[in-house]
Rosetta silent file (secondary structure, phi, psi, omega in degrees, C-alpha in Angstrom):
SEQUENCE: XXXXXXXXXXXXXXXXXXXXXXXXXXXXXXXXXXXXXXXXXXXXXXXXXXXXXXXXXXXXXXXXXXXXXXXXXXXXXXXXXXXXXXXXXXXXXXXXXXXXXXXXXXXXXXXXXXXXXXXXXXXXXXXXXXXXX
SCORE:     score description
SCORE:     0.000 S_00000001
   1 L     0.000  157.124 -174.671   -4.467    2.619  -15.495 S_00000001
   2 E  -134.769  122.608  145.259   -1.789    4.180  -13.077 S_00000001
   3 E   -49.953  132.994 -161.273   -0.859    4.381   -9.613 S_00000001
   4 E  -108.847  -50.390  168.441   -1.027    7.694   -8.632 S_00000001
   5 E  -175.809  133.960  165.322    0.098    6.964   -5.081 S_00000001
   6 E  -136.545  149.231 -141.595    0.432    4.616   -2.111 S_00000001
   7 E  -164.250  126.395  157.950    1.113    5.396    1.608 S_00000001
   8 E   -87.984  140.658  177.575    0.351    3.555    4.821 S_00000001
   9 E  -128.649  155.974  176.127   -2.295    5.057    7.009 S_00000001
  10 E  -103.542  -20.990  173.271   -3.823    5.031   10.083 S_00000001
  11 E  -169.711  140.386 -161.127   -6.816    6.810    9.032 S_00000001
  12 E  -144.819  139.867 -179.768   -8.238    7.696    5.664 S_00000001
  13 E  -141.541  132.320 -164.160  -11.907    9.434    5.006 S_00000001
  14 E   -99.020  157.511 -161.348  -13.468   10.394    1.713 S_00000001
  15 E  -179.103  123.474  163.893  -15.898   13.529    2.034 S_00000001
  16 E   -75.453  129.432 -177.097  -17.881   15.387   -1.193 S_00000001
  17 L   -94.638 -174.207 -172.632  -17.165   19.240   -2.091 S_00000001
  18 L  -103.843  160.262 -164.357  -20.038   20.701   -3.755 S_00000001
  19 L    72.698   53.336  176.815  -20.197   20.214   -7.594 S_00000001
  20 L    72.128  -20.036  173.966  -19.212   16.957   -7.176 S_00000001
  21 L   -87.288  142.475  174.983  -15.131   16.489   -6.252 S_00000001
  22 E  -111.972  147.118 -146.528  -14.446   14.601   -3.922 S_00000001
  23 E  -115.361  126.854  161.203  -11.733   15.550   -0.862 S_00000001
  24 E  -113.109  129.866 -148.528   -9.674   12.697    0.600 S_00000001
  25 E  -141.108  125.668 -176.249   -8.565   12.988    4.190 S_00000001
  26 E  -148.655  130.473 -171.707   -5.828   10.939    5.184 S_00000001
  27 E  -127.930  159.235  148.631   -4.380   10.876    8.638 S_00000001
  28 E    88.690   85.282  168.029   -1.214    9.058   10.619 S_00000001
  29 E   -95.670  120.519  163.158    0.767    8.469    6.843 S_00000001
  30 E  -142.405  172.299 -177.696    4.036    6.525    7.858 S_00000001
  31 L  -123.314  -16.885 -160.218    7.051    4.311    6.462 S_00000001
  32 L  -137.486  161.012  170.741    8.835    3.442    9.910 S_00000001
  33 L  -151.333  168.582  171.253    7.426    2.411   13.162 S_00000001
  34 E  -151.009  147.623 -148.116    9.381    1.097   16.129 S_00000001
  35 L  -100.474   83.986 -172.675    8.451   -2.369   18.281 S_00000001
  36 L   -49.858  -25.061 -163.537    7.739   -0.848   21.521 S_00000001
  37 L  -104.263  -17.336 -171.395    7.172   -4.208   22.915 S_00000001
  38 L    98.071 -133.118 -168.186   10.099   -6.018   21.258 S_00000001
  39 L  -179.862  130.660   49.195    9.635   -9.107   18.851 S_00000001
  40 L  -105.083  124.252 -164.987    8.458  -10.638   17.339 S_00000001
  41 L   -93.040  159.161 -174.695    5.957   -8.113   16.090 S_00000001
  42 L  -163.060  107.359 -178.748    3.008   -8.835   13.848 S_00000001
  43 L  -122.107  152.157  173.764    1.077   -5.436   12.704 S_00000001
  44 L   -86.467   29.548  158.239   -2.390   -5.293   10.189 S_00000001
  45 L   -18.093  103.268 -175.147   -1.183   -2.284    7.772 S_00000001
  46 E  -102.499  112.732 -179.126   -3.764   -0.649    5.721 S_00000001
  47 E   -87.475  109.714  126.375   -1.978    0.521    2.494 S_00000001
  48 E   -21.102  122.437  171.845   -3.912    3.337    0.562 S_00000001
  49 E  -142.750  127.322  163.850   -3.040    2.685   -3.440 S_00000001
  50 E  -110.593  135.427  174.819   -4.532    5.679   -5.497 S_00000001
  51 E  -128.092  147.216  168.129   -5.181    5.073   -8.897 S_00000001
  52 E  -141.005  153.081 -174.245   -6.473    6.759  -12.026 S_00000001
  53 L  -116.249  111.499 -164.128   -7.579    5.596  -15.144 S_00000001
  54 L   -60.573  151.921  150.118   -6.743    8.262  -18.610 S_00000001
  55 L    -7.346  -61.296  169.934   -9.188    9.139  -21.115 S_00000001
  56 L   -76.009    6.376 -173.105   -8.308    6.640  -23.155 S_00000001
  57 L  -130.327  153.764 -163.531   -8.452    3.266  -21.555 S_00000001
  58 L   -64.694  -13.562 -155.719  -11.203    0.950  -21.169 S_00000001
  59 L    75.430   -4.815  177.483  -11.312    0.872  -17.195 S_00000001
  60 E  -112.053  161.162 -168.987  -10.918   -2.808  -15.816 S_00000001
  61 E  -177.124  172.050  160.626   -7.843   -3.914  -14.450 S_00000001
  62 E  -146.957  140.200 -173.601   -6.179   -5.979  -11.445 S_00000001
  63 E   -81.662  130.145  174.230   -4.556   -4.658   -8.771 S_00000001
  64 E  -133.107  136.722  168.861   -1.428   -6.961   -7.287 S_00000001
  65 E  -121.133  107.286  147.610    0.751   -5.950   -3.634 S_00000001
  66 E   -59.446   68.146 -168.971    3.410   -8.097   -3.001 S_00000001
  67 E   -74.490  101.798 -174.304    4.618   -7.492    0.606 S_00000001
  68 E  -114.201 -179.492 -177.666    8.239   -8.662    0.530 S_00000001
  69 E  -166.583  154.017 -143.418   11.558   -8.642    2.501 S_00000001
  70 E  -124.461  125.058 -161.239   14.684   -9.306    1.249 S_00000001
  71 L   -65.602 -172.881  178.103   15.768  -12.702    2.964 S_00000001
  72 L   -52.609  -33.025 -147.520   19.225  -13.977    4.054 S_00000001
  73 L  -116.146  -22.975  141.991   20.700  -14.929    0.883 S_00000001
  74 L   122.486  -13.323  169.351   20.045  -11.417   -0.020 S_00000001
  75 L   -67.088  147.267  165.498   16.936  -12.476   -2.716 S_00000001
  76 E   -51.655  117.699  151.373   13.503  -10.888   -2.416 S_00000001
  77 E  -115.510  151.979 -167.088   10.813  -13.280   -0.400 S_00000001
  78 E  -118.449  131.343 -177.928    7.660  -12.668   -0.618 S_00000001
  79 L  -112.322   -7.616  154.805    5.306  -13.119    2.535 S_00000001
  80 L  -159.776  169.040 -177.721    1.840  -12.069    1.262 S_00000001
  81 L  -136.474  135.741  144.904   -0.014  -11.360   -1.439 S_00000001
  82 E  -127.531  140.421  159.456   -3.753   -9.833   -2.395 S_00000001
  83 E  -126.523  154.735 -143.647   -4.775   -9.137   -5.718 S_00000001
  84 E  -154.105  101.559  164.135   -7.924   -7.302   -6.484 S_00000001
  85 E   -51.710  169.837 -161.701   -9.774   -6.368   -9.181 S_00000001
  86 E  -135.966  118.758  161.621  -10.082   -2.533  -10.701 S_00000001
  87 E  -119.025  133.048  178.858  -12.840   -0.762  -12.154 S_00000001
  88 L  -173.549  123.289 -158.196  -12.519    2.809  -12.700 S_00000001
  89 L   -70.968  139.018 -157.690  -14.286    5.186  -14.892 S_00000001
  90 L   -54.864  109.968 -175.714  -12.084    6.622  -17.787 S_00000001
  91 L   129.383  -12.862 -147.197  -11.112   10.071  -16.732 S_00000001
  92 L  -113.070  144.548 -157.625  -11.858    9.098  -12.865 S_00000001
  93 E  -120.900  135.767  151.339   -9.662    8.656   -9.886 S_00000001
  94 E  -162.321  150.794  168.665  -10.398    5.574   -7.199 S_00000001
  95 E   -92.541 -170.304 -176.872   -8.626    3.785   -4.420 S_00000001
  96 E  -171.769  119.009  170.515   -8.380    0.476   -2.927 S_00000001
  97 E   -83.523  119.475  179.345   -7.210    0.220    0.783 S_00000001
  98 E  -111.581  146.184 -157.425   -5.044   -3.071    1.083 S_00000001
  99 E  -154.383  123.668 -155.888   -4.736   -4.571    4.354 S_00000001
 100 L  -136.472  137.913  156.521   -1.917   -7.558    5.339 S_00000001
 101 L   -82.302  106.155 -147.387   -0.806   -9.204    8.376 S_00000001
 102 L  -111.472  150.746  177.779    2.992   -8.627    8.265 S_00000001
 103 L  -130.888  123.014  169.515    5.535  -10.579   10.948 S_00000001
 104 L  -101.404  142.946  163.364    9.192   -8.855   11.850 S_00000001
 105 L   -97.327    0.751 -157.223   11.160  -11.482   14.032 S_00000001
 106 L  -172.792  168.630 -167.497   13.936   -8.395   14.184 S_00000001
 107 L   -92.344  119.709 -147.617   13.993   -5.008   13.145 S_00000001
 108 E   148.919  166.805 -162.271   14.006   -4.333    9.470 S_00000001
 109 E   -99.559  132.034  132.403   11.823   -3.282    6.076 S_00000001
 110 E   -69.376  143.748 -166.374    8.886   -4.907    4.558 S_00000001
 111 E  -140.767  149.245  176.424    8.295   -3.612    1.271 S_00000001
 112 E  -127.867  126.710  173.709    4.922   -3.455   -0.969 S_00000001
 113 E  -103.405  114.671 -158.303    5.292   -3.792   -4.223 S_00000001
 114 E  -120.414  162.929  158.576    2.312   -2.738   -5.992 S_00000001
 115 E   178.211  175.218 -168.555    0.995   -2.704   -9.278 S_00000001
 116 E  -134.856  146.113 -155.527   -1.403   -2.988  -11.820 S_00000001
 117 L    37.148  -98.472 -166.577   -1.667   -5.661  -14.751 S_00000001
 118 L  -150.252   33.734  169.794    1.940   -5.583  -16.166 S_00000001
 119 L  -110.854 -145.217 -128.392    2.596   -1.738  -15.534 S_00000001
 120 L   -88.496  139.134  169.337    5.237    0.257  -13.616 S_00000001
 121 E   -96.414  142.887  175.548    5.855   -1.200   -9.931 S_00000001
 122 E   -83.678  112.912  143.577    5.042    1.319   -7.171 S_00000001
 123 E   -86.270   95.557  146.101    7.427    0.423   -3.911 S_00000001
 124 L  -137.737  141.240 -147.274    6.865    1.275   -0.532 S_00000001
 125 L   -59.153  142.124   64.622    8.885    0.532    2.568 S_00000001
 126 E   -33.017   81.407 -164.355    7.885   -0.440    5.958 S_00000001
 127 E  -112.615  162.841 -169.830   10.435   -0.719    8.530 S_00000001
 128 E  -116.700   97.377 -147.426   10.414   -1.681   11.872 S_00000001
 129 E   -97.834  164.891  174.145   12.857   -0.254   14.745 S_00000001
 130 L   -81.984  155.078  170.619   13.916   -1.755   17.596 S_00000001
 131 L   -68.232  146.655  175.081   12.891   -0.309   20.854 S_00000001
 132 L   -98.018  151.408  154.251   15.295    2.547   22.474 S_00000001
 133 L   102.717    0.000    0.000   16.065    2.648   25.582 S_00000001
């Protein structure tokens, strides 16, 4: 199986065409935000991960998101984790909405590092701006 794609959203809706396909509707997609309020900030991201599974593969799997940030010393730490199993029928497309309670003390990227069993990691960024003005 493969990630196909993942994107934070604000709103995501699934909806049938006729003959069967299905339409995904995905609204407010972002990478940056900024901490209108100051900080320390603490937001509940729901990460979209699209996946599909080829022709050829049995269908089970496990999904792992790292949400990390790369600490003082300049190494990756990692501040949450969910893993999540995958079923998905061979030939067949499904998602899995991931959903983390993330903390900024400061202005700066969270990153989710996603992937599934021991294939290719997916990265993407969340940063957090300081208020203007």
């Amino acid at each position: 199986m493969e990630i196909v794609s993942s994107l934070f959203v604000e709103d995501f809706d699934i909806r049938q065409e006729p003959g069967g396909s299905a339409r995904l509707d995905l609204g407010g997609v972002y990478f940056s935000t900024t901490a209108s309020d100051g900080f320390p900030l603490t937001l509940e991201p729901h990460l979209l991960v699209l996946v599909r599974c080829p022709l050829d593969h049995g269908g089970m799997g496990a999904l792992v998101v790292k949400f990390q940030r790369t600490g003082e010393d300049g190494d990756l730490e990692q501040i949450a984790q969910n893993r999540q199993p995958l079923q998905v029928d061979p030939g067949k497309f499904n998602y899995r909405l991931i959903k983390a309670k993330l903390t900024w003390e400061e202005p700066g990227t969270i990153e989710a590092h996603c992937q599934i069993d021991a294939g290719h990691v997916t990265v993407v960024p969340l940063t957090v701006n300081a208020p203007t003005g």
